[in-house]
N, C-alpha and C positions, 0 to 999 in steps of 0.2 A: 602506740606500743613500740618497746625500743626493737632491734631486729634481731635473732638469737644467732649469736657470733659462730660463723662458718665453723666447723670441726676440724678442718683443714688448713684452717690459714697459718699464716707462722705465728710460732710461740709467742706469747706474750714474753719482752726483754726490754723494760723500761729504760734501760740504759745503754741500750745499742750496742752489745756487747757483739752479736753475731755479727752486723754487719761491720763491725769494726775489726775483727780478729779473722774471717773468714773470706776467702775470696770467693771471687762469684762461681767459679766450679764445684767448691764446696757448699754453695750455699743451694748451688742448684740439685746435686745428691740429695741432700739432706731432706729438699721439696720433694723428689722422686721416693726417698723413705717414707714421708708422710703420705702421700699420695696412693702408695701402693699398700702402706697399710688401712690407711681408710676403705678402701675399694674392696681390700681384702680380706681383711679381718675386721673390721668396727659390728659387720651386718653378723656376726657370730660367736662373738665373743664374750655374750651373758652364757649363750649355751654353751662354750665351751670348757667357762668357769663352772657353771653348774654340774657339768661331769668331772669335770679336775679331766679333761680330755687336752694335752698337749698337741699344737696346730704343726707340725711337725713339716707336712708338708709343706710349710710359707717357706722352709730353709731353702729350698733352688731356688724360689722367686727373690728370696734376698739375697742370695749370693749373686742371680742375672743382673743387681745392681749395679757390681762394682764397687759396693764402698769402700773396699779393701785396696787393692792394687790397680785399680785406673795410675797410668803411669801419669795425668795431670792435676793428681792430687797428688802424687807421692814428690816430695823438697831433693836438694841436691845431694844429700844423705839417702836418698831412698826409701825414708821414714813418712809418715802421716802425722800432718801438725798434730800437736797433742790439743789446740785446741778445736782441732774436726775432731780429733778424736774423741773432747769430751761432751762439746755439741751432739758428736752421733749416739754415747749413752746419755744425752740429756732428752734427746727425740726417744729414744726408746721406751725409758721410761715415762716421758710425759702418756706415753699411748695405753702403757703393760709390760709391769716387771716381769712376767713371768715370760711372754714374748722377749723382753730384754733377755733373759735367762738364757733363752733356748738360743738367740744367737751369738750372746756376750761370753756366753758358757766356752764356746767353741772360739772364737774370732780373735777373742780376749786372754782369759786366761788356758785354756786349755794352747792354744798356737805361741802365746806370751811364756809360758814355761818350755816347749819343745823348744822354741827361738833362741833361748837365755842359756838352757840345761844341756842344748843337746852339740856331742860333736858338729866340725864343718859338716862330716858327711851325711847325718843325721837331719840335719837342717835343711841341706840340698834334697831331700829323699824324700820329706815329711812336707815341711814347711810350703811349697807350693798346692799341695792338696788342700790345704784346710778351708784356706778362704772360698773354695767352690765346694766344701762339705763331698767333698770326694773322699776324704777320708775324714769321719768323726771320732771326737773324744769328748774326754772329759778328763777333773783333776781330781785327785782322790786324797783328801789329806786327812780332814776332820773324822774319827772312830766313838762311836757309840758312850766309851766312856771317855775321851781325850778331848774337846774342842780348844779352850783357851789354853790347858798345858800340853797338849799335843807335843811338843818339841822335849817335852821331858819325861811326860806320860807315854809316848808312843809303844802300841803292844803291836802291831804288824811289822813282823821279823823278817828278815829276807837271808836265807844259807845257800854261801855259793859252794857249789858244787863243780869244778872244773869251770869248763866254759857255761857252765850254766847257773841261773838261780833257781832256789826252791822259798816261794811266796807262802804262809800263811797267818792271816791275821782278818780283820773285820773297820769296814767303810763305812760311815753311814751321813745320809743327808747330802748326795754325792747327785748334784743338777746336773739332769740328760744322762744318767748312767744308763738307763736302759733304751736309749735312742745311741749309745756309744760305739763304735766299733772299735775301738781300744780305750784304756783307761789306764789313766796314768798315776800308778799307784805311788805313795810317798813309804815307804819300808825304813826300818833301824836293821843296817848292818847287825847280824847278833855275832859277828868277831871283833867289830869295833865300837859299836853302838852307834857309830855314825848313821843319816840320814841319808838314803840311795831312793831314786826314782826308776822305774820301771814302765814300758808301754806294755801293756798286759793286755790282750785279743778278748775280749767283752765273752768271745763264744771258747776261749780256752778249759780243757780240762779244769775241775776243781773251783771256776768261779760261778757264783750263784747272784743273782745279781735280781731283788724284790723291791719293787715301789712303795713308797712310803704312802699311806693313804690315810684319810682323817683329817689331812691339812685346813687350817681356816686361809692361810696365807698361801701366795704363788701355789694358788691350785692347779694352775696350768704346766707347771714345772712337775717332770718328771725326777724326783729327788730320789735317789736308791740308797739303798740296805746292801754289801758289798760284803758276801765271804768270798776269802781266798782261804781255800783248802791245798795245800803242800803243788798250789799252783807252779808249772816249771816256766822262767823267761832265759831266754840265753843272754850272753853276757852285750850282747851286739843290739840287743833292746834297751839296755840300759841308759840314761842317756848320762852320758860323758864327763860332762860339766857339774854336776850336781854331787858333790862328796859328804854337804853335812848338810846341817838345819839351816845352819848360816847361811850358804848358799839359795837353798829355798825361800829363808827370808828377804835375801837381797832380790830376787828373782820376783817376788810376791812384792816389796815397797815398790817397784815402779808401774803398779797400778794400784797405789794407794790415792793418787792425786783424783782418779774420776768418783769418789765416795761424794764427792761434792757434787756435780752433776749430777750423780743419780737421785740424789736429796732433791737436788733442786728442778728436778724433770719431773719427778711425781709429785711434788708439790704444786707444780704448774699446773700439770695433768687434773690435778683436784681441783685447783682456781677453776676452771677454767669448764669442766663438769659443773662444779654448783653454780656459776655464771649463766650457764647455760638452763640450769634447771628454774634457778630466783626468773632470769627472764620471762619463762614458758609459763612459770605457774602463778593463777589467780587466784586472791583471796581479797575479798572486802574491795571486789570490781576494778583491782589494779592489777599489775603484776609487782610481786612479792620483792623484788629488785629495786623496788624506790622507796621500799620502807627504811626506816633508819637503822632498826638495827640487824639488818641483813647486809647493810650495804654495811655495816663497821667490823661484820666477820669478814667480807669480802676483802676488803681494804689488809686486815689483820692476815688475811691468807696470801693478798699480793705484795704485801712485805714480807712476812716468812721468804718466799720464793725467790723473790729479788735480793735478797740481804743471804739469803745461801746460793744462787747462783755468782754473786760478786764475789761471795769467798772461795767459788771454786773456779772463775776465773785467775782471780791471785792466789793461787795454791799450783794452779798449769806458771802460770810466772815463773813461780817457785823452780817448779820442776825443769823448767826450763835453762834456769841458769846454773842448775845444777844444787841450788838451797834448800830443798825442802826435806825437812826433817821429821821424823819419827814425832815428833811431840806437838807439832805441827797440826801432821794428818791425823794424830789422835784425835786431837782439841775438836778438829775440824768433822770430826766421822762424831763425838758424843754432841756437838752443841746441832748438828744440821739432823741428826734421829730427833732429837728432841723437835725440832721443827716443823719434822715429816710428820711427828704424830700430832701434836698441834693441830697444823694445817688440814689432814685429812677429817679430824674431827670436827672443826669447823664446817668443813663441807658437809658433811654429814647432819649435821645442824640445820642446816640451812636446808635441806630437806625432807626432812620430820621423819614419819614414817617411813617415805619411800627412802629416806636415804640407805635403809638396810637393804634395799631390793640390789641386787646387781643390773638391774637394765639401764639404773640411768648413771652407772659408771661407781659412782663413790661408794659404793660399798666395797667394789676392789679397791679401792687406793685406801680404805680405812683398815681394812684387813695386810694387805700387801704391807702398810707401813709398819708392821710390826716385823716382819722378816729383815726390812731393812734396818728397825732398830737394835736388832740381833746379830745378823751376820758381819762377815768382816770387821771383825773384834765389838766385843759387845759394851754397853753401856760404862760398865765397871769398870773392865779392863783397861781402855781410855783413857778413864777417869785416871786412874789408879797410872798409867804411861805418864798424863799430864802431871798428876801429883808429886810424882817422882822428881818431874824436872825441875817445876817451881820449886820445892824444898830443899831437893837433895837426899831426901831420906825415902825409900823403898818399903812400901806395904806390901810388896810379893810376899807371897809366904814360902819360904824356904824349906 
């Protein structure tokens, strides 16, 4: 019997991407993430799914990493390779998006918009808190009825009032809102209609802030339901930088490039669960792993994985020389959902009945993959981005 492959070892990467693009201080982080989530969370984490109970407390143990500002990761820029950067959401994901959630939420885009939006002084005040989750947030943009026109549909209004604003409107589907200590709301000027961001205190006057509950996906993510009732922010929380949608948008495309890691992290994450399960389990006095047609979903799961990891290597390329375009990461975020769902259901195949069970993992990554087929621009809209450029002609509906 063949031996069932460590939980721990590094990623399956057919094509030596990490050791090729990653130096050995990153490569050794990236061991200490794996390590500490196995240790830490693997032994808890059917039960934690089974309550939709977010592990809240692993954020100081992930922060005592480092992954963030070890000054021997950060380049002569001061910046973090984008490709540790997309290695780190490819480990997260391969482990749990929802885990991913709870740190990428904060680390990622909630510190990536304060960093982009906010004044110098803003930046110096906020921006060293986050990565040690001494001060949490979150981003609040998507509203109950707005997701994909959000930027035209937006009903949370923001009126200034002297040195002050008066917030109200409604958030929903807003990851880690209620593990938030601020919350960084996206508002429409209603003098200009422009697009104004706000840090808004989680525990302020007028904000109600309820957990969405029912989820089949990232049940471990705490996602909220967000009113602002005639919420007041003064003008000094505002952040700076941020005047319209535009700006948001530009803020938002430079973390469009890891949509490709995160495809190809949880697609690993599922190879590599039903590998482990085909090994373990016997029928007809073998193990289930040297039939043929387990091993041709296998095979079919570790292309998925490899052929969307390659394309989010060359998409960090991209981003790197400063190329990569809107039509680009569209292409790239509808054909790698498509994969994700593929891939997990294969593993899910591969082990029958129990693959519904969450203990032996691929039940979360077949459910999970539907969040990721959804979020960060959905199947259509993509589509409908890509269709535009090949042609020339625009299905938006006007």
């Amino acid at each position: 019997m063949s031996p069932i492959p460590d939980p721990s070892a590094p990623p399956t990467d057919l094509l030596g991407y990490a050791t090729e693009l990653l130096t050995g201080r990153e490569l050794a982080k990236l061991q200490a993430l794996r390590d500490l989530l196995e240790e830490r969370a693997r032994p808890h984490l059917a039960e934690w799914w089974e309550a939709g109970e977010s592990p809240a407390h692993l954020r100081a143990e992930l922060a005592a990493l480092g992954l963030e500002d070890d000054p021997e990761l950060l380049g002569a820029d001061g910046q973090l390779s984008p490709y540790y950067v997309g290695f780190k959401h490819f480990e997260f994901q391969r482990f749990d998006a929802s885990i991913a959630t709870l740190y990428g939420g904060q680390v990622g885009m909630f510190r990536t918009v304060v960093r982009e939006g906010g004044s110098r002084e803003q930046v110096a005040r906020l921006d060293p808190r986050i990565p040690s989750f001494d001060l949490t947030g979150c981003f609040a943009l998507t509203e109950p009825d707005h997701g994909s026109d959000v930027a035209a549909g937006m009903e949370t209004t923001a009126t200034r009032d002297g040195e002050n604003w008066h917030i109200t409107g409604h958030k929903r589907w807003i990851g880690n809102a209620a593990l938030s200590d601020v919350i960084l709301v996206v508002a429409k000027d209603d003098t200009d209609g422009a697009a104004k961001a706000f840090l808004v205190p989680r525990e302020a006057p007028g904000v109600t802030v309820t957990d969405i509950r029912g989820k089949i996906a990232l049940r471990m993510v705490r996602n909220g339901d967000i009113t602002l009732n005639d919420v007041r922010v003064p003008e000094s929380e505002r952040l700076q930088r941020i005047n319209s949608f535009r700006d948001v948008s530009a803020i938002l495309a430079q973390l469009r490039y890891v949509v490709g890691w995160n495809a190809a992290g949880m697609q690993i994450g599922a190879y590599e669960a039903a590998l482990r399960y085909a090994l373990g389990r016997h029928q007809f006095g073998r193990p289930i792993a040297g039939f043929q047609l387990i091993q041709e979903k296998l095979t079919r799961m570790l292309g998925n994985a490899t052929a969307t990891l390659a394309l989010a290597v060359r998409l960090t390329d991209l981003k790197v020389r400063g190329e990569l375009t809107e039509t680009v990461a569209a292409l790239t975020k509808t054909w790698a959902a498509d994969r994700v769902r593929e891939t997990v259901a294969l593993g899910r195949e591969i082990a029958g009945a129990e693959g519904i069970r969450v203990e032996h993992d691929l039940a979360r990554y077949f459910t999970d993959a539907e969040a990721v087929y959804t979020y960060e621009g959905t199947h259509e809209m993509n589509s409908l981005i890509v269709g535009r450029a090949v042609t020339g002609l625009s299905a938006f509906t006007r």
